[in-house]
C-alpha positions in Angstrom: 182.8 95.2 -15.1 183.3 97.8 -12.2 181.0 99.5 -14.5 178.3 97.5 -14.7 178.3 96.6 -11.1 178.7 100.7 -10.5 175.7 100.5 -12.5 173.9 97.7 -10.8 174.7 99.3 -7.3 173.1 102.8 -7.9 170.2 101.2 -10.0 169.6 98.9 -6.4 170.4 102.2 -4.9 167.4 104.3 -7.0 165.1 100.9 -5.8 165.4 101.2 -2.7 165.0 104.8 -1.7 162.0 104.5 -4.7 160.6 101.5 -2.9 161.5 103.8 0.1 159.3 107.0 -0.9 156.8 104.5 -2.4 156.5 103.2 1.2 156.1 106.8 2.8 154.0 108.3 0.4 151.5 105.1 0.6 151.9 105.9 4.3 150.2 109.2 3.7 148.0 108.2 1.7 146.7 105.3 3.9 146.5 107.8 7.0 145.2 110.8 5.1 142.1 107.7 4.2 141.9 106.9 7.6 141.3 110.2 8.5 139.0 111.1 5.8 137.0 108.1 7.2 137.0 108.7 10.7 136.3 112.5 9.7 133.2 111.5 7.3 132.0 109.0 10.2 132.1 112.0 13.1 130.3 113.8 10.6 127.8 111.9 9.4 127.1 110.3 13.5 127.1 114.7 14.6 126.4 117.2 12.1 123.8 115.2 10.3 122.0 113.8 13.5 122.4 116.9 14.9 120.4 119.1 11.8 118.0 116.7 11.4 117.3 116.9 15.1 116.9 120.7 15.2 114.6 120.8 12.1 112.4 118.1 13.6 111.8 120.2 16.8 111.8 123.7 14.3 108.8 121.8 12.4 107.1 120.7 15.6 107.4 124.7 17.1 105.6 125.7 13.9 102.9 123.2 14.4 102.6 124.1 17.7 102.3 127.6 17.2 100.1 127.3 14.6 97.5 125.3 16.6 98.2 126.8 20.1 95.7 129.5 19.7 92.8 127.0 18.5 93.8 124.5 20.8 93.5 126.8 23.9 90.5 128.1 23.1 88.4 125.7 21.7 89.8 122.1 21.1 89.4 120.7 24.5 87.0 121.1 27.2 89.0 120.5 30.4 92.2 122.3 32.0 93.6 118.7 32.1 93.1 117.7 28.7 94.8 121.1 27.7 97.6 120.3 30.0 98.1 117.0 28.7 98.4 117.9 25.4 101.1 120.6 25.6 102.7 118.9 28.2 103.1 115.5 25.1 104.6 118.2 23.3 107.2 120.0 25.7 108.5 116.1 26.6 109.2 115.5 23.1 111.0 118.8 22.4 112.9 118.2 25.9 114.4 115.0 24.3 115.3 116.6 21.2 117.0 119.1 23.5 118.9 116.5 25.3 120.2 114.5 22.5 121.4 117.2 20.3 123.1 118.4 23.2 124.7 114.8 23.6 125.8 115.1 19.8 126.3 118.7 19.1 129.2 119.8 18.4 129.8 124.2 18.5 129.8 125.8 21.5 127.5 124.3 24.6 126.0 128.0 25.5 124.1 127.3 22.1 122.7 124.5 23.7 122.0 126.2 27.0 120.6 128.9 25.0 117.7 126.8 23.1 117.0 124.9 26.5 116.4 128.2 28.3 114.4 129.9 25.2 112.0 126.3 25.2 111.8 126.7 29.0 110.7 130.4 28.9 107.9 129.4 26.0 106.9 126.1 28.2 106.1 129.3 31.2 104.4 131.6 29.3 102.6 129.2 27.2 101.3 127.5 30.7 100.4 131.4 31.7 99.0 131.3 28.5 96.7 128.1 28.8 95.3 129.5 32.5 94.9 132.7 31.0 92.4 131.6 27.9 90.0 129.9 30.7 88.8 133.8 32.2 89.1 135.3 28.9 87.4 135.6 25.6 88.9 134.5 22.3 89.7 138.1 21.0 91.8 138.5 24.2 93.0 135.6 23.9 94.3 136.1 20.7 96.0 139.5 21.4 97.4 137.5 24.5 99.3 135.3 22.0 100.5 137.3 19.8 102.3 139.9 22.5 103.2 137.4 25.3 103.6 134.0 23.6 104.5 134.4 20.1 107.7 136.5 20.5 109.3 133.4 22.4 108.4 130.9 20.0 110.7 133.2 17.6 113.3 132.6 20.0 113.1 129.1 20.1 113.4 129.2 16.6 116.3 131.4 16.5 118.4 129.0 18.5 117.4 126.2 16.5 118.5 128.0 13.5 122.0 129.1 15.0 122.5 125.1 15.7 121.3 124.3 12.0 123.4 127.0 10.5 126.7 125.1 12.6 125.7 121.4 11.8 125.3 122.6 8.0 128.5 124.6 8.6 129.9 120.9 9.5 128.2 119.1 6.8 129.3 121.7 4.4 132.7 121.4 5.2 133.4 117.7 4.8 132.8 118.1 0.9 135.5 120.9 1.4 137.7 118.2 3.4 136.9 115.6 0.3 137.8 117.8 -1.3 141.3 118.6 -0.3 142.2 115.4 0.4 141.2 114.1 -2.5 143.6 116.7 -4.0 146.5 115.7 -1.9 145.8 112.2 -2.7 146.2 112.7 -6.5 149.8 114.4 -5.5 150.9 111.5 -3.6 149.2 109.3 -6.2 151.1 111.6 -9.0 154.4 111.1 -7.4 154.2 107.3 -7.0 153.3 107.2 -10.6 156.1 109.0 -12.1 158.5 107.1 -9.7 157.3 104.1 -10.4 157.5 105.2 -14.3 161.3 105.2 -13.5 161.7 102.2 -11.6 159.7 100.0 -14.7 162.4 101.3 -16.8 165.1 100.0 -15.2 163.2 96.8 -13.8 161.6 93.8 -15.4 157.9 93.0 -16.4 156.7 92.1 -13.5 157.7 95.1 -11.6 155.4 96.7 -15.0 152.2 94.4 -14.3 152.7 95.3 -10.8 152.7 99.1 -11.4 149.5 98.3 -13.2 148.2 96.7 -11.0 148.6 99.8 -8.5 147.1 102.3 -11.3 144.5 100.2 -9.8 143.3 100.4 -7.8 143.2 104.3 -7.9 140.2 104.2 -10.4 138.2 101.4 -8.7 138.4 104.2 -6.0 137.0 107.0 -8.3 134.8 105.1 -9.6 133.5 104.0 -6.1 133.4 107.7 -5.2 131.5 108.6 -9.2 128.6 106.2 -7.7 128.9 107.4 -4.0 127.8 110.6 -5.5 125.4 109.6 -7.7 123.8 107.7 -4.6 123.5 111.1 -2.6 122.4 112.8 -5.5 119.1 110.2 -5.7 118.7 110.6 -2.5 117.9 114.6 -2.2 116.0 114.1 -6.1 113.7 111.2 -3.7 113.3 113.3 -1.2 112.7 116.6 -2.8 110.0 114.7 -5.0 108.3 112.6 -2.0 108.0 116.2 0.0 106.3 117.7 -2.8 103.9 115.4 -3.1 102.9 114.4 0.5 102.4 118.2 1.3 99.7 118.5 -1.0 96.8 116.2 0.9 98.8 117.0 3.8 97.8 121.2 3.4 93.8 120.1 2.1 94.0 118.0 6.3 95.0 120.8 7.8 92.5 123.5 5.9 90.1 121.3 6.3 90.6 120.6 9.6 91.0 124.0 10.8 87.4 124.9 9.0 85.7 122.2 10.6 87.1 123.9 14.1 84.9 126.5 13.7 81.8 124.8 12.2 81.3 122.6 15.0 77.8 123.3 15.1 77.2 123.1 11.3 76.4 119.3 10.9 76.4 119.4 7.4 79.7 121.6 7.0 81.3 119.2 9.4 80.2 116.1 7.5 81.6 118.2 4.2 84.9 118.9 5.8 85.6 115.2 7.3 84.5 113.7 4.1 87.4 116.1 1.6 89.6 115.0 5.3 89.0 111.2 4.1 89.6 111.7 0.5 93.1 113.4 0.9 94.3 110.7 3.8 93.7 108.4 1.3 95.3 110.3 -1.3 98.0 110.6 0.9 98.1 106.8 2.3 98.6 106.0 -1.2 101.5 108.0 -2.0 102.9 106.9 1.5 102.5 103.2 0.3 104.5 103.7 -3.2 107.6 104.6 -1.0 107.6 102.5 1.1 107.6 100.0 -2.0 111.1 100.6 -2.4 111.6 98.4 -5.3 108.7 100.2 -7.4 111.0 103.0 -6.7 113.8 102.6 -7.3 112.8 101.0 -10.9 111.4 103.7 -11.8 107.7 102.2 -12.2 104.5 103.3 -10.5 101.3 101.4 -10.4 98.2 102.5 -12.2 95.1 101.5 -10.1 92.0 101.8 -12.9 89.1 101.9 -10.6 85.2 103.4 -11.5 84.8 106.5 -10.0 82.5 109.8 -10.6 84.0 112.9 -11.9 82.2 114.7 -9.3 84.3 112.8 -6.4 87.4 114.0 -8.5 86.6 117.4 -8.5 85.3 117.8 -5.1 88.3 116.5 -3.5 90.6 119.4 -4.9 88.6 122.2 -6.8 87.2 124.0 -3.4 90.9 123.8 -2.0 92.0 125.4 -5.1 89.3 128.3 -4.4 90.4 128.3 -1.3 94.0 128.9 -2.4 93.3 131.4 -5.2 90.9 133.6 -2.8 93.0 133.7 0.0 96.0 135.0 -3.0 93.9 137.2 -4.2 93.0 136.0 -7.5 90.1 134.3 -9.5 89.6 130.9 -10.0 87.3 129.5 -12.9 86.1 125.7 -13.3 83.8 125.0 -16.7 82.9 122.3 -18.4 81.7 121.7 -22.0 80.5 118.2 -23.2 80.4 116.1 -20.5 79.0 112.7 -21.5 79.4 110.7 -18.8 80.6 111.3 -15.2 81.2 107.5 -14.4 84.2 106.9 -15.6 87.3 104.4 -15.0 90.6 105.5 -14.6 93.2 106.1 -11.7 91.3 109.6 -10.0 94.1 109.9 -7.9 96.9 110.0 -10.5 94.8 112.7 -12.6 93.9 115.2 -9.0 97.7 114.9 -8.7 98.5 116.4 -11.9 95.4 118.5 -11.8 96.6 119.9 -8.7 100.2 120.6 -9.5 99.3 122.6 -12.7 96.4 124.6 -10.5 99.1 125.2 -7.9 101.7 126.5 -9.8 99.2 128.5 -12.4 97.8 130.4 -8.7 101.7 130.6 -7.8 102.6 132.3 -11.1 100.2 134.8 -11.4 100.0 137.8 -9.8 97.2 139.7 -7.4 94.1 140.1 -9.6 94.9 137.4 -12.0 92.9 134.9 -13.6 93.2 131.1 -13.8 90.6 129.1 -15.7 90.3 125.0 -15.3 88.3 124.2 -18.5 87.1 120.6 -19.1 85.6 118.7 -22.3 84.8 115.1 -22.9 85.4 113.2 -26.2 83.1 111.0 -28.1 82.6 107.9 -26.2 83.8 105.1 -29.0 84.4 100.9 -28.4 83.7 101.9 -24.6 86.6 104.7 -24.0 86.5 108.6 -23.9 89.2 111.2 -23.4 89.1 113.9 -21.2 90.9 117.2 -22.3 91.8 119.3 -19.0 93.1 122.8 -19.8 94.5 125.2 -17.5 94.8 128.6 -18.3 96.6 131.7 -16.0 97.4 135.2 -17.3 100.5 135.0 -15.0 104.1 135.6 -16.0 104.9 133.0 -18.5 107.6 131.7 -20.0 110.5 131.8 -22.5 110.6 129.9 -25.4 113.9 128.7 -24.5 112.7 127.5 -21.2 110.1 125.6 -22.3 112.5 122.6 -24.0 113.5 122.3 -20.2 110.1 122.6 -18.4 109.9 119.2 -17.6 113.2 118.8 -16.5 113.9 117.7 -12.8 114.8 120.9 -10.8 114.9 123.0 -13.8 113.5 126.9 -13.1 113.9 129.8 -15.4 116.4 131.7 -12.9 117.8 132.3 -10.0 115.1 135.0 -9.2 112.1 132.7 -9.6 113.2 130.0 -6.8 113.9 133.1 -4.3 110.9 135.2 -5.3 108.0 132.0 -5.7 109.6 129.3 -3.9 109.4 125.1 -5.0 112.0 122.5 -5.9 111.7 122.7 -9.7 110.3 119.4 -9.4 106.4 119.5 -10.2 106.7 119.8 -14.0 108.6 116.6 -14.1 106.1 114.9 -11.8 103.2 115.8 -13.3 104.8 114.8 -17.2 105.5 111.6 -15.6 102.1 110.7 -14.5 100.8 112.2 -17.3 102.8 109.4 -19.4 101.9 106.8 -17.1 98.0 106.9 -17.5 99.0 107.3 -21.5 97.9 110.7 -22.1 99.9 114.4 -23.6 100.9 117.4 -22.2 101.5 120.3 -24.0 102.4 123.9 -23.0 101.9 127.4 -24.6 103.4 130.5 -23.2 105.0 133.8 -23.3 106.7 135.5 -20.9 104.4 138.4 -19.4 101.1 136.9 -21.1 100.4 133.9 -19.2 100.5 129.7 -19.6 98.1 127.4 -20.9 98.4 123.8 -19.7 96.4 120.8 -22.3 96.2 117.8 -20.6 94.7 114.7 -22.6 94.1 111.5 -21.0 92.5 108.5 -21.9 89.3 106.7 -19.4 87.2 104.0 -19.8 83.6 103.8 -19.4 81.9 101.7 -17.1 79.4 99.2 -17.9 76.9 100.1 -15.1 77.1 104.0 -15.9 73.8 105.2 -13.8 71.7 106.1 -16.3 69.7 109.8 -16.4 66.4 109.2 -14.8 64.8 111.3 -18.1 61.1 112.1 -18.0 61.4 111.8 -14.0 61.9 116.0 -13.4 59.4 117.1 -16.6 56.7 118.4 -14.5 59.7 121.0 -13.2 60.1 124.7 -14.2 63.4 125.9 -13.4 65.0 129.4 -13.7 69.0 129.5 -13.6 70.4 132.7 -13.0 74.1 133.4 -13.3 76.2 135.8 -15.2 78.6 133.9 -16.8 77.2 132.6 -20.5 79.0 128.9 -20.0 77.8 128.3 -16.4 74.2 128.8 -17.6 74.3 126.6 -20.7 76.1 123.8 -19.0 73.7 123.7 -16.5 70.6 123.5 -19.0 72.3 120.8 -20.9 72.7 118.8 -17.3 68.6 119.7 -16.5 68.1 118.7 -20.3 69.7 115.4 -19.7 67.3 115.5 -16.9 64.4 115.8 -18.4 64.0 119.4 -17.3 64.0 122.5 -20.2 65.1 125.2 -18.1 65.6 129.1 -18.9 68.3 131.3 -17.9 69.4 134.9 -17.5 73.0 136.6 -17.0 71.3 139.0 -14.6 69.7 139.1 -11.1 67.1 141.9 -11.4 65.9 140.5 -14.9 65.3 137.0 -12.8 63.1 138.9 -10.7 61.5 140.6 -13.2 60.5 136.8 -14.8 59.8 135.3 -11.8 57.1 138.2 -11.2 55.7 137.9 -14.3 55.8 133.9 -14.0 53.5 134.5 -10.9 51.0 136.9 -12.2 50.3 134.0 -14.7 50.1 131.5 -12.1 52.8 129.9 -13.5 55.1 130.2 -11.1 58.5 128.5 -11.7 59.7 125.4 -9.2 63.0 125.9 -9.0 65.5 129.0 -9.0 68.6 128.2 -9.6 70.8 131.4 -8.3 74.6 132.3 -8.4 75.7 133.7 -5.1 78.3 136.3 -6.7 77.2 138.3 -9.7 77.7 142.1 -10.6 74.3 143.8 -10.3 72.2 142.0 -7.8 74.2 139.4 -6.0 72.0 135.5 -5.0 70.8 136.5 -1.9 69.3 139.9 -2.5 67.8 138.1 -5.5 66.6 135.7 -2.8 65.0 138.4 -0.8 63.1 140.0 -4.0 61.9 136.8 -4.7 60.5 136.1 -1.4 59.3 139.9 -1.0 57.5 139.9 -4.2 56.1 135.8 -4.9 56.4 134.2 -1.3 57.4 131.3 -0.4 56.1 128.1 -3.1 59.7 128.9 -5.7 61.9 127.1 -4.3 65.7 128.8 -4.2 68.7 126.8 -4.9 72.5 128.9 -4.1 74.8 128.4 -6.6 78.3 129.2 -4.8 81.9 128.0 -5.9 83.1 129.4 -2.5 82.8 128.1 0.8 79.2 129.6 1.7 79.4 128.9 5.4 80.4 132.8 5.4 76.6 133.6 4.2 74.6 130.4 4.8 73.0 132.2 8.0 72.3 135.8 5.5 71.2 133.7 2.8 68.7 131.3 5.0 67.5 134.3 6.5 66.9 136.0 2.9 64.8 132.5 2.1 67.5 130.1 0.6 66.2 126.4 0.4 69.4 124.9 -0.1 73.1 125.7 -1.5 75.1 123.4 -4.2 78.9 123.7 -5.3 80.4 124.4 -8.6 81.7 122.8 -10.9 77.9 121.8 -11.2 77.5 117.8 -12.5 74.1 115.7 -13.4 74.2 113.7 -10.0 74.5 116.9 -7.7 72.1 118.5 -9.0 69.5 115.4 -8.9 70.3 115.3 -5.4 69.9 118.5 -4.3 66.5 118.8 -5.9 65.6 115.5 -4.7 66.6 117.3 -1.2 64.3 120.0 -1.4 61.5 119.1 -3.2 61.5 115.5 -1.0 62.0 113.1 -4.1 65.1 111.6 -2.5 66.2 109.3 -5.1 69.1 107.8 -2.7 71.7 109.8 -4.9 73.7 111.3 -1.3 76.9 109.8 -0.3 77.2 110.9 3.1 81.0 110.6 5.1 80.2 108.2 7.7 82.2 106.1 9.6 81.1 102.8 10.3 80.8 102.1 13.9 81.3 97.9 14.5 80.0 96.7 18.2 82.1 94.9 20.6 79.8 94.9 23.1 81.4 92.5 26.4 84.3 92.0 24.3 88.2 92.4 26.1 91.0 93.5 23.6 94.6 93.6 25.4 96.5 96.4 23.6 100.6 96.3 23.2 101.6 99.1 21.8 104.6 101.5 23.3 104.0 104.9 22.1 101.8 107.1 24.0 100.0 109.0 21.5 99.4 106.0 18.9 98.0 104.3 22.2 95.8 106.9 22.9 94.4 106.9 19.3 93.7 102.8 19.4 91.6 103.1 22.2 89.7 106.0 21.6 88.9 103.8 18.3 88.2 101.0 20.2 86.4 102.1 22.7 83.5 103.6 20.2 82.9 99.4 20.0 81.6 99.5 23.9 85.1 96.6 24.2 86.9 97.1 27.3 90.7 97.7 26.5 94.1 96.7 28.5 97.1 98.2 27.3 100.4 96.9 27.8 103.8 99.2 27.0 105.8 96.5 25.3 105.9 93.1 24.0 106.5 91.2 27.4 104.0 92.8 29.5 101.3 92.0 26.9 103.0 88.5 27.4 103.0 88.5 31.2 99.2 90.1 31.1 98.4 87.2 29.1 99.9 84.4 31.0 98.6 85.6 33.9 94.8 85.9 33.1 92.6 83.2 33.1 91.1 81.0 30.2 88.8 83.0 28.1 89.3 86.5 29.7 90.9 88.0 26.5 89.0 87.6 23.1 91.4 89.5 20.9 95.1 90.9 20.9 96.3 93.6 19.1 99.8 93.7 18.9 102.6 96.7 17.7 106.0 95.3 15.7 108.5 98.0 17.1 108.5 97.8 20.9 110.8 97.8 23.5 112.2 94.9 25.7 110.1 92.3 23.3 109.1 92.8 19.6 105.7 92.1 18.5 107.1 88.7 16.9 108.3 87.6 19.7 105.7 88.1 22.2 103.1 86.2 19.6 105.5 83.2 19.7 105.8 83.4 23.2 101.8 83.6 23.5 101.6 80.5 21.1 104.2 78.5 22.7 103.2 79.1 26.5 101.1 76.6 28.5 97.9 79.0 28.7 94.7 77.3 27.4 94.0 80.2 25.2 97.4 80.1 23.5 96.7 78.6 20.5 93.2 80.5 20.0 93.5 83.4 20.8 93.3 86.0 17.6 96.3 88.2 17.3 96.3 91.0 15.0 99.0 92.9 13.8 98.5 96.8 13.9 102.0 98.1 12.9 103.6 100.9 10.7 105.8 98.3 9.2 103.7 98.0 6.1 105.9 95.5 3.7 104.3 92.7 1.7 106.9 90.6 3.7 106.2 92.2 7.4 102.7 90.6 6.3 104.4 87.8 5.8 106.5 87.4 9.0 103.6 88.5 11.4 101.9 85.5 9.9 104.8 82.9 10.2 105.2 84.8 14.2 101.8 83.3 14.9 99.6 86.2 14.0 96.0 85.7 12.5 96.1 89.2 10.6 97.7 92.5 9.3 96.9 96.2 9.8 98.8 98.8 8.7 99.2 102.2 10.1 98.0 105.3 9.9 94.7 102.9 10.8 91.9 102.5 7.9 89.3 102.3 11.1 86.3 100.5 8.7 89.4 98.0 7.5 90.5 97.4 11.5 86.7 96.6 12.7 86.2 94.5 9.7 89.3 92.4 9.8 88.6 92.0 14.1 84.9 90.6 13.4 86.2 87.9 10.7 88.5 87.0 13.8 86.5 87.2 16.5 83.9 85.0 14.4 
């Protein structure tokens, strides 16, 4: 008996100071949680704010260096206008300044250093802007690059000490995670086995209870397995999503940069705004599918099957891709070999994405000197469809065998050396194989390493009922000459001018042109047309030009064939006696037009960029929108309409503005979401419950980034009479405020 109750007594003995530990080491754990949270929550409010901060205001340096030289010199005719604009951008960078100092969290001379570095550029970039109005360009140039330049690299050295810390800090709470999370298995290891020896001695439901504790603990690792996963399809979004957007984004800028300095080349200008157009729509689209966060996530992209004309395709990404490949030195090549039709339907922008990541990476892969070829052929049209075969061919490095089961594999690159030596995210093999699948085509790949890639794309189009037909018979009385010294070039374009009606001839080489056109002319039968490639080997298109002229005169007409910007030698080749100029990769409806152009059939083929101007003549728009530079954009827009326009800063001032106004002095608002003080929302049901006679007439239209089916929606239900998203669609905005104000 004294045995048993010995026994009972040290068994309650072993409970308690289990029960005991149980208690401390659940302490631990609960406080080394807490910590872990309150650590995660300092980091993610700090480090993270902090990083993303600094990289903002690194991105806006590089912008700003990258423009400051154009943008003193020749984008703005005023002192104040130049003021203005810098001064937008020092106020911005000054905020950044001020809030990373509020959240950062090394040493506050880092701080003091990047303020003082940003303060020095903001001097000598002033310097800089007086200096550029008593000097020429050249000087101006050299200016930059010895007095102003060397302190945007300092900027951007304290910026990247502050990055390198908030990293540091990000960096580290995975290491923290990480040692908790070990310390938490010890503590979790010891009440286990304690507890093993308490269910021993104790009864079932000590045993479910235990359980019920083992519990717990793998909720919690499997709450942290998906935490991960989460972060992991975060970075894969936005790896993908940058990839994409800087694409359009880099054709804007070159585009932007070569209408700069063609201001006085109408045509060039017209060129350059209209390739602008295409890529901001390419690029509004892409924008739109994220912010459709439930395509998304799903996996699923739209297809939009549209008509469109493979000219439009190619024009909005080959001369980029010359561009590109020049400026790298290497050669670019774009053929084509039985194309039926040009009017086709399909999604164009789906097919120049994948068209341009293959081109992209075949000019990134091959070296100085290489060769990439873009060769397209057209099936059989049959029961109204076609396929197109795209092949794209480098003599770069290639790739292994072994490689090439994971080419299409998210992130996947054949080493370590290939990320550091050519740069990307691994990610544009994956993209492209999905969109390829998604418009229900193949893509294959054939490579060996040190021989080059070739690419095969096959996709599927339709063919559109009201394909314009070939005006045949209308061209016969032509005589045309194409000279060029590349064999597929020349046949391609004598099928197109068969198609035409037109049975041209052609030659590889410039002197032998000459030679035929002389002996065309001494039979008086001169040819019409000359159709001449700017670059060849022996006699280049405008000294052919200049034989021409020298030896016939002027009645042949001469046509430059260039697949290069020719703005470098318009002036050289005008002066030689050059009619006109068209683009390769040559198609049936350019080169109707541009013989329509200079022989003066004009057969209303040209699609000029214009922008539709609507007139508001006498018209008063009240304007709430709260940031500066988007303000500045909406009436600059609306003012081309000859309205006046009254801007208010937030939602109740365009309410007070408003009230305070008598009956019919407004005819339209236009109203931001996202303002201080008042919300867009709210100020419309303010405006359509207040006592004003116009309050229930008055249009408002939404003009807000918040671009959701459902913001729609709710700026309907506020009171609204319409929806326009941002970046502004400027022939959508004048269209949408004439329904209204009719």
């Amino acid at each position: 008996m004294n045995k048993e109750k010995k026994s009972s007594l040290k068994l309650s003995k072993i409970s308690i100071l289990i029960c005991v530990a149980a208690f401390f080491f659940s302490g631990i754990s609960i406080l080394i949680t807490y910590g872990m949270n309150q650590n995660a929550q300092r980091m993610y409010e700090h480090p993270y704010a902090v990083s993303n901060s600094a990289r903002a205001m690194r991105s806006r340096l590089w912008d700003m260096k990258s423009f400051s030289g154009i943008l003193i010199t020749h984008a703005f005719q005023s002192k104040d206008d130049k003021d203005s604009f810098f001064q937008n951008r020092y106020d911005m960078q000054k905020r950044e300044i001020e809030n990373i100092r509020k959240l950062y969290l090394g040493p506050d001379e880092d701080v003091d250093a990047l303020k003082g570095a940003m303060d020095n550029l903001i001097e000598v970039q002033t310097s800089a802007v007086a200096y550029a109005d008593h000097h020429s360009e050249d000087e101006v140039r050299e200016y930059m690059d010895v007095e102003v330049y060397p302190y945007y690299d300092r900027v951007s050295d304290c910026l990247a000490t502050i990055i390198d810390f908030a990293d540091a800090k990000i960096y580290s709470l995975n290491v923290q995670v990480q040692k908790a999370g070990g310390v938490s298995t010890c503590v979790s290891l010891m009440i286990a086995f304690s507890t093993i020896g308490l269910t021993i001695l104790s009864n079932r439901q000590e045993r479910r209870n235990i359980e019920a504790l083992t519990a717990r603990e793998h909720d919690l690792q499997d709450a942290l397995y998906l935490a991960q996963q989460s972060s992991n399809a975060k970075k894969d979004f936005l790896s993908r999503m940058s990839h994409e957007i800087r694409t359009p984004m880099n054709v804007i800028v070159g585009m932007t940069a070569i209408a700069g300095t063609n201001l006085d080349d109408k045509n060039r200008m017209k060129d350059c705004l209209s390739k602008i157009a295409l890529s901001s729509k390419h690029l509004l689209a892409l924008i739109n599918d994220v912010l459709d966060m439930s395509k998304i996530e799903e996996g699923k992209l739209s297809v939009n099957y549209e008509h469109f004309e493979l000219s439009q395709l190619f024009d909005s990404f080959v001369p980029s891709i010359y561009s590109q490949a020049a400026a790298k030195g290497r050669v670019f090549e774009c053929k084509f070999e039985n194309i039926i039709s040009e009017n086709v339907i399909g999604d164009s922008l789906r097919v120049s994405q994948i068209l341009l990541n293959l081109l992209s990476n075949a000019i990134k892969f091959t070296p100085e000197g290489g060769t990439i070829r873009l060769i397209v052929s057209q099936a059989p049209v049959k029961n109204g469809h076609t396929k197109l075969t795209f092949r794209v061919e480098d003599n770069g490095i290639g790739m292994s065998e072994e490689f090439q089961q994971h080419l299409f594999t998210p992130f996947e690159q054949e080493d370590g050396t290939i990320s550091r030596r050519y740069g990307g995210t691994g990610l544009g093999m994956a993209i492209t194989k999905n969109l390829v699948g998604l418009l229900g085509g193949t893509i294959r790949v054939n490579s060996k390493r040190g021989e080059g890639t070739v690419f095969t794309v096959v996709l599927p189009f339709g063919i559109s009922e009201e394909t314009a037909k070939s005006e045949m018979g209308c061209w016969d009385d032509l005589k045309v000459l194409i000279v060029d010294d590349d064999e597929g070039t020349c046949t391609h374009a004598s099928m197109l001018l068969k198609k035409m009606g037109i049975d041209a001839e052609w030659v590889q080489h410039g002197s032998i042109a000459v030679q035929m056109a002389l002996k065309a002319h001494e039979n008086s039968c001169d040819y019409d047309v000359c159709l001449v490639d700017w670059k060849m080997p022996d006699m280049d298109g405008i000294e052919v030009t200049r034989r021409i002229r020298e030896e016939i005169g002027p009645d042949t007409l001469v046509i430059i064939v260039s697949a290069y910007d020719w703005s470098e030698i318009e002036e050289e080749a005008k002066a030689a006696g050059a009619n006109a100029f068209i683009a390769k990769p040559l198609f049936e409806s350019s080169l109707c037009h541009v013989l329509s152009s200079v022989i003066g059939r004009d057969r209303g083929t040209e699609e000029e960029f214009q922008a539709s101007t609507a007139s508001f003549e006498g018209k008063r728009f009240l304007l709430a929108e709260d940031n500066e530079l988007n303000r500045e954009i909406a009436v600059e827009i609306l003012k081309t309409t000859g309205a006046e326009i009254i801007c208010a800063e937030n939602g109740k001032e365009a309410v007070d503005r408003f009230n305070g106004c008598t009956a019919g002095y407004y005819d339209l608002i236009l109203m931001d979401i996202q303002m201080p003080v008042m919300d867009g929302y709210d100020a419309a049901r303010s405006i359509r419950q207040s006592k004003h006679e116009d309050a229930g007439r008055i249009p408002i239209l939404a003009m807000t980034a918040n671009a959701f089916r459902e913001d729609e929606e709710d700026a309907l239900a506020a009171g609204m009479n319409g929806h326009i998203a941002k970046p502004i669609d400027v022939d959508a905005l004048y269209r949408t405020m004439s329904e209204l104000l009719r």
